[in-house]
MDAnalysis code that builds the backbone (N, CA, C; Angstrom):
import MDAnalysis as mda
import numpy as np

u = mda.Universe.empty(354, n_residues=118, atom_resindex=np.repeat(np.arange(118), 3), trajectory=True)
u.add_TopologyAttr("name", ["N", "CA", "C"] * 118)
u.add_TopologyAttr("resid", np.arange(1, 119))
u.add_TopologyAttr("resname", ["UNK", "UNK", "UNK", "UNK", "UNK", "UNK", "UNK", "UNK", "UNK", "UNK", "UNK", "UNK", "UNK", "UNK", "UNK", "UNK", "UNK", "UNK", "UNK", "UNK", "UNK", "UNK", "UNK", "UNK", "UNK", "UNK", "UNK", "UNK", "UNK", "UNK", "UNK", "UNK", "UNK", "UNK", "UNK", "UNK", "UNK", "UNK", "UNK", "UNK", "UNK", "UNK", "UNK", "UNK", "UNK", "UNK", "UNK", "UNK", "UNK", "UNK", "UNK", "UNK", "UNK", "UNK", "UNK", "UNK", "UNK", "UNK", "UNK", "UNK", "UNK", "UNK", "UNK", "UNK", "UNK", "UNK", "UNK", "UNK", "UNK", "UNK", "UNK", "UNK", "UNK", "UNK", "UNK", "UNK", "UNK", "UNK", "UNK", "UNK", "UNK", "UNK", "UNK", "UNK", "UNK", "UNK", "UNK", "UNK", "UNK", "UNK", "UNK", "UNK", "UNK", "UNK", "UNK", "UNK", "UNK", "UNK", "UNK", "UNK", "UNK", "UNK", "UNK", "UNK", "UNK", "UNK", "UNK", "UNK", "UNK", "UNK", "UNK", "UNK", "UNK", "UNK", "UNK", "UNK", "UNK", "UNK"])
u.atoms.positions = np.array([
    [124.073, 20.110, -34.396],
    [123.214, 21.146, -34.908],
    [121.859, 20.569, -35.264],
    [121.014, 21.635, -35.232],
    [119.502, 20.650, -35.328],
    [119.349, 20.883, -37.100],
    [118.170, 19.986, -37.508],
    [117.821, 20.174, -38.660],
    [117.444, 21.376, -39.188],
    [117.799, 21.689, -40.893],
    [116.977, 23.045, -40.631],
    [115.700, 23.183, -41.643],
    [115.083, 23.895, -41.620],
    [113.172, 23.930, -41.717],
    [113.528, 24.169, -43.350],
    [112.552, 23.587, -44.103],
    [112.776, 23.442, -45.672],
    [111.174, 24.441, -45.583],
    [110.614, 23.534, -44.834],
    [108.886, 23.880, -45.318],
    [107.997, 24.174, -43.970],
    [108.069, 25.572, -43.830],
    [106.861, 25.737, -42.857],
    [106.117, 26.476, -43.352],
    [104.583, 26.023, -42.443],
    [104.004, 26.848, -43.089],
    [102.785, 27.270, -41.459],
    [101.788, 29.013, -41.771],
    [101.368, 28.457, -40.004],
    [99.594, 28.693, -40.734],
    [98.948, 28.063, -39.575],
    [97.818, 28.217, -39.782],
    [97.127, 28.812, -38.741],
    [95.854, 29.752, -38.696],
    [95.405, 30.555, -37.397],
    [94.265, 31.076, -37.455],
    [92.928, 30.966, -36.774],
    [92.043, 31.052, -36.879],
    [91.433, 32.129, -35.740],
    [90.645, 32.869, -36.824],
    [89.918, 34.138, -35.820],
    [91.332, 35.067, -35.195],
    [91.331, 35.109, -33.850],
    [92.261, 35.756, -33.478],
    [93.133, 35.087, -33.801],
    [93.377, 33.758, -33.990],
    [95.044, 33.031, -33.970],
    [95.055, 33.852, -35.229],
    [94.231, 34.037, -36.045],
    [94.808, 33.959, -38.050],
    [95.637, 35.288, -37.593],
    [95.182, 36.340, -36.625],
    [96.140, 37.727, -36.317],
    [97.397, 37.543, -35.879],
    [97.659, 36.519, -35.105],
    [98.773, 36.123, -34.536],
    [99.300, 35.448, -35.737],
    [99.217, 34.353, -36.168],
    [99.816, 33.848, -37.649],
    [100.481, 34.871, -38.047],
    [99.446, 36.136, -38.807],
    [100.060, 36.655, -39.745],
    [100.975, 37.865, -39.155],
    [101.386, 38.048, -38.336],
    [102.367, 38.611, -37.569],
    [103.304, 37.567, -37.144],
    [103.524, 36.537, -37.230],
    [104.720, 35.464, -36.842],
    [105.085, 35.319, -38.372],
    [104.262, 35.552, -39.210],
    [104.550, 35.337, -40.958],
    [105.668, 36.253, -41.117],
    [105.246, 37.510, -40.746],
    [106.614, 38.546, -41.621],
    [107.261, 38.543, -40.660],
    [107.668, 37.504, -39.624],
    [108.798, 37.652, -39.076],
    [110.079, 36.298, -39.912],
    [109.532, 35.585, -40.371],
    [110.087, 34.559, -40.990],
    [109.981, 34.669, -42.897],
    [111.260, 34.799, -43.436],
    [111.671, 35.201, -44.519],
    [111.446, 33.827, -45.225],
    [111.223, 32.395, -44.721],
    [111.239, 31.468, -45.148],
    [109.864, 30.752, -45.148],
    [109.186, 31.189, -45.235],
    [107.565, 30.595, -44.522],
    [107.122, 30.756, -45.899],
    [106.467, 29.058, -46.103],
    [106.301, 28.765, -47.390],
    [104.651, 29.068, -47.424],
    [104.025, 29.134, -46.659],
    [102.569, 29.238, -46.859],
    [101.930, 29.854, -45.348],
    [100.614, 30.290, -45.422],
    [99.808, 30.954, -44.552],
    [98.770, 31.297, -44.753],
    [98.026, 29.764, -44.018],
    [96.583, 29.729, -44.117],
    [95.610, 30.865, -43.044],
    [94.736, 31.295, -43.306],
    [94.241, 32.274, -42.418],
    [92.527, 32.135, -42.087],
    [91.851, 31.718, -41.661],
    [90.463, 31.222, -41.050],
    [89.780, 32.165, -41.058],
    [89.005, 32.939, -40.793],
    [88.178, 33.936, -40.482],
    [89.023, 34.412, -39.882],
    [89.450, 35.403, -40.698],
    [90.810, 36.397, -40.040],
    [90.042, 37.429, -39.774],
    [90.508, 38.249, -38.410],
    [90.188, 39.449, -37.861],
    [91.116, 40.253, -38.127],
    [90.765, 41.595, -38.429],
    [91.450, 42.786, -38.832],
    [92.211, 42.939, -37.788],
    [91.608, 43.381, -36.706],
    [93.127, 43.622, -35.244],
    [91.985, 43.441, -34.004],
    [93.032, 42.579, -32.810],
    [92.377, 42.537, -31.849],
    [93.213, 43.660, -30.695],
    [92.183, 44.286, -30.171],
    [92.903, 45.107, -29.168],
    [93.771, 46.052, -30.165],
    [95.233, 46.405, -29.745],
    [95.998, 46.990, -30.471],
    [96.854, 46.286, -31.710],
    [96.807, 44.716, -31.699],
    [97.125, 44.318, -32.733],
    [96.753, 43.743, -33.937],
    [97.178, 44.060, -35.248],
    [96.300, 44.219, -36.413],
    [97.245, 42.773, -37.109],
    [96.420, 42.602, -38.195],
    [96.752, 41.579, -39.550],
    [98.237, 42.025, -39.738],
    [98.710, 41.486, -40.076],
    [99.755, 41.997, -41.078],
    [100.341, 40.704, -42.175],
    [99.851, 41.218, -43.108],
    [99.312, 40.877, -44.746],
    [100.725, 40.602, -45.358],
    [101.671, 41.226, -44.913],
    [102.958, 41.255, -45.438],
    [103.999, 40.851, -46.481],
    [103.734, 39.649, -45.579],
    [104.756, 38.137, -46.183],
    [104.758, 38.192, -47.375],
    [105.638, 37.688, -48.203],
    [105.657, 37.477, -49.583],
    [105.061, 35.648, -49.784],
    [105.123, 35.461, -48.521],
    [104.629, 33.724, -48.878],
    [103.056, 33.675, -49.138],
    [102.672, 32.256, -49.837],
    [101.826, 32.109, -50.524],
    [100.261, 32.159, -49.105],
    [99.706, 32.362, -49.711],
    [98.177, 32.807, -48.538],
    [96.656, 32.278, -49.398],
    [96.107, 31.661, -48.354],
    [94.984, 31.316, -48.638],
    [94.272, 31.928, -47.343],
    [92.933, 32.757, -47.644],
    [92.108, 33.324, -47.104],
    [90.604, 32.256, -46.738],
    [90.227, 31.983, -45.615],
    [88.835, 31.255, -45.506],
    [87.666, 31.957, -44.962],
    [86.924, 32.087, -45.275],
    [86.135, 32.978, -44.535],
    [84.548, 32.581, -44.883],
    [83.337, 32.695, -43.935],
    [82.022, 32.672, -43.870],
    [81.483, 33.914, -44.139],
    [80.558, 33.559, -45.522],
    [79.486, 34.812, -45.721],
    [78.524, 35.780, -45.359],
    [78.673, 34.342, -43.918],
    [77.443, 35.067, -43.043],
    [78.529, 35.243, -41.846],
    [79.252, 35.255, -41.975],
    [80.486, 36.235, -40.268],
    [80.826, 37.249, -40.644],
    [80.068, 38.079, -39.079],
    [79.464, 39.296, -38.769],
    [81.312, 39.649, -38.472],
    [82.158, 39.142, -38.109],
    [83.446, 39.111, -37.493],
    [84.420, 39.597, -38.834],
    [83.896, 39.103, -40.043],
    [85.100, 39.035, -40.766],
    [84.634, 39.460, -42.584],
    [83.588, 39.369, -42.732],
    [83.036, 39.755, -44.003],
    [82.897, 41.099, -44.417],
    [82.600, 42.146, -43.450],
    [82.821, 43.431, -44.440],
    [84.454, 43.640, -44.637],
    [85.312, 42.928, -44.000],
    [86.442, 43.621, -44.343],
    [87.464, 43.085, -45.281],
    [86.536, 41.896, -45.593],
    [87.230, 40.433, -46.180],
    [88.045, 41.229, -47.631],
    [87.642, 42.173, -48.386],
    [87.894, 42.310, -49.552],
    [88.752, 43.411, -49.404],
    [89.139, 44.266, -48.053],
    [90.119, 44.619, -47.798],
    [91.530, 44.459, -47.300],
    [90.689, 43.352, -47.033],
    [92.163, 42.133, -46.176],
    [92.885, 41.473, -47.345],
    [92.031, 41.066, -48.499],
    [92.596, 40.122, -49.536],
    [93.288, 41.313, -50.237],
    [92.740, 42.509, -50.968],
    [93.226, 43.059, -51.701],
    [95.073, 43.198, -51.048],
    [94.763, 43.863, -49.622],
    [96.088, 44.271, -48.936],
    [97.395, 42.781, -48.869],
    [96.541, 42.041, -48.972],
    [97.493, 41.102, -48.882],
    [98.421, 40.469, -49.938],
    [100.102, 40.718, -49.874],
    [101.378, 40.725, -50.643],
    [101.037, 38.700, -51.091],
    [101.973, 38.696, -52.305],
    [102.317, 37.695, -52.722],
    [101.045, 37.042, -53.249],
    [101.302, 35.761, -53.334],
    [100.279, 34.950, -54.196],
    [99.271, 34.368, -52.988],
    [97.666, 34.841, -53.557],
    [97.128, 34.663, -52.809],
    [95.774, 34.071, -53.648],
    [94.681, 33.142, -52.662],
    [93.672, 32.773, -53.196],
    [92.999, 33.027, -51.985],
    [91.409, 32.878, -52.015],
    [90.848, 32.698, -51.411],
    [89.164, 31.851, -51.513],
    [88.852, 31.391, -49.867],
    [87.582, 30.646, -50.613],
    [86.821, 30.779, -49.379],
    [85.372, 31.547, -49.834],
    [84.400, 31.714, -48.836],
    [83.098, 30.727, -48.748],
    [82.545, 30.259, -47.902],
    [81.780, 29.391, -48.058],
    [80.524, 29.838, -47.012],
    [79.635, 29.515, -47.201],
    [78.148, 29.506, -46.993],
    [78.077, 29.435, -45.601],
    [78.423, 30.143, -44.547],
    [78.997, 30.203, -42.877],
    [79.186, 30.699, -42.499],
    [78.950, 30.989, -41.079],
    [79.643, 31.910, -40.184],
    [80.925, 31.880, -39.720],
    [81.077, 32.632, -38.409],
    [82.732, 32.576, -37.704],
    [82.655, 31.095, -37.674],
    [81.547, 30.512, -37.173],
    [81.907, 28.863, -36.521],
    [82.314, 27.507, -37.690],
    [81.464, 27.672, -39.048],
    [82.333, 26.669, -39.908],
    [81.161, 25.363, -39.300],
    [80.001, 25.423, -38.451],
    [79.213, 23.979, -38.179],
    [78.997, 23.670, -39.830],
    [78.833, 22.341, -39.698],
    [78.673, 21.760, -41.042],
    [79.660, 21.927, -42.258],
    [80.803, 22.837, -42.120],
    [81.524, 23.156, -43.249],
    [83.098, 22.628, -42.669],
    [83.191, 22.002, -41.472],
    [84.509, 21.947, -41.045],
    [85.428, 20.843, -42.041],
    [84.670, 20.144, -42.687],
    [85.176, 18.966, -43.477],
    [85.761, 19.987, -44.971],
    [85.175, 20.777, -45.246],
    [85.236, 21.539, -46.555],
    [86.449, 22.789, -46.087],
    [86.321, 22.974, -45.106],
    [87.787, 24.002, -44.178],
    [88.822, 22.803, -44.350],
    [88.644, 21.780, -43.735],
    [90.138, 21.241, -43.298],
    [90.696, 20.494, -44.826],
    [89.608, 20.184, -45.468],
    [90.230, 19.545, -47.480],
    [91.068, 20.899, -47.805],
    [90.297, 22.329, -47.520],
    [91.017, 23.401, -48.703],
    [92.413, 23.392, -47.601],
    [92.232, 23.462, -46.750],
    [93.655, 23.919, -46.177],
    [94.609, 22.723, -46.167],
    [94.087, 21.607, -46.086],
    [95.275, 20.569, -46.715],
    [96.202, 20.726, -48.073],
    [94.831, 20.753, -48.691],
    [95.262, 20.897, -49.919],
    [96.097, 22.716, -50.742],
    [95.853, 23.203, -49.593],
    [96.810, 24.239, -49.821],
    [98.282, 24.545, -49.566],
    [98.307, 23.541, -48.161],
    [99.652, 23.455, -47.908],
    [100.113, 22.057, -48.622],
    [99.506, 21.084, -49.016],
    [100.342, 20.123, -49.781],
    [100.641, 20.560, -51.227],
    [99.918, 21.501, -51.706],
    [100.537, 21.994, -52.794],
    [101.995, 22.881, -52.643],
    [101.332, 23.698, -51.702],
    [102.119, 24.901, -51.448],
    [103.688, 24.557, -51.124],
    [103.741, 23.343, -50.344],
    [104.986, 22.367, -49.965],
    [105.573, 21.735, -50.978],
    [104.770, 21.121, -52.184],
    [105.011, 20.119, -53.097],
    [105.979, 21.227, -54.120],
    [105.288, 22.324, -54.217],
    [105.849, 23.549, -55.103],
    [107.081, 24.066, -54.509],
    [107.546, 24.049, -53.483],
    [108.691, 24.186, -52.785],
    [109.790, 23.420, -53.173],
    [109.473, 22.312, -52.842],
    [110.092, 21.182, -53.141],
    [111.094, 21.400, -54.479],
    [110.250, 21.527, -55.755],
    [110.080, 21.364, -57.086],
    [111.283, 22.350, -56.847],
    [111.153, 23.769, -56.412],
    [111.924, 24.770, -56.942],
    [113.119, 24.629, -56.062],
    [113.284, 23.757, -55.157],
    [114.744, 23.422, -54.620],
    [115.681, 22.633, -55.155],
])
């Protein structure tokens, strides 16, 4: 039998963050779900905010893609959630170092806190 998963968690950016968060509420065990400049829905498929697992939101102030809806996406979104917007567009030039610290540090918490409560 294979091992079984203590701690996953997914991460997805722009369109992936749509796909993420639709692979999220399919898994009852998904300890975290980071989300990039998440898009509301591409084509016919939308966010889905769902999950009860823990969520961190990233998003640029100046993306035309993802900022008016940003405060509808966070509100809608279940369970414990933070978020952190930074001085950027969809692309993240110059901020990719300050993206990849928060999302480390979201899932090494988010994992470490798992841990604790097992």
């Amino acid at each position: 039998m294979g091992k079984t998963i203590t701690s996953l968690g997914l991460l997805g950016y722009s369109y992936g963050a749509v796909i993420a968060s639709n692979a999220a509420a399919q898994f009852q065990n998904l300890k975290g779900l980071a989300l990039v400049s998440p898009l509301v829905k591409i084509d016919r498929l939308k966010i889905d905010l769902s999950s009860n697992c823990k969520k961190l939101i990233i998003y640029g102030l100046h993306d035309g893609f993802v900022a008016k809806e940003i405060e509808n996406l966070y509100d809608s979104a279940k369970g414990e959630k933070q978020r952190l917007s930074l001085d950027t567009d969809h692309f993240y030039a110059g901020y990719e170092g300050v993206m990849a610290h928060a999302v480390r540090e979201f899932f090494r918490k988010t994992f470490q806190d798992s841990i604790k409560q097992n």
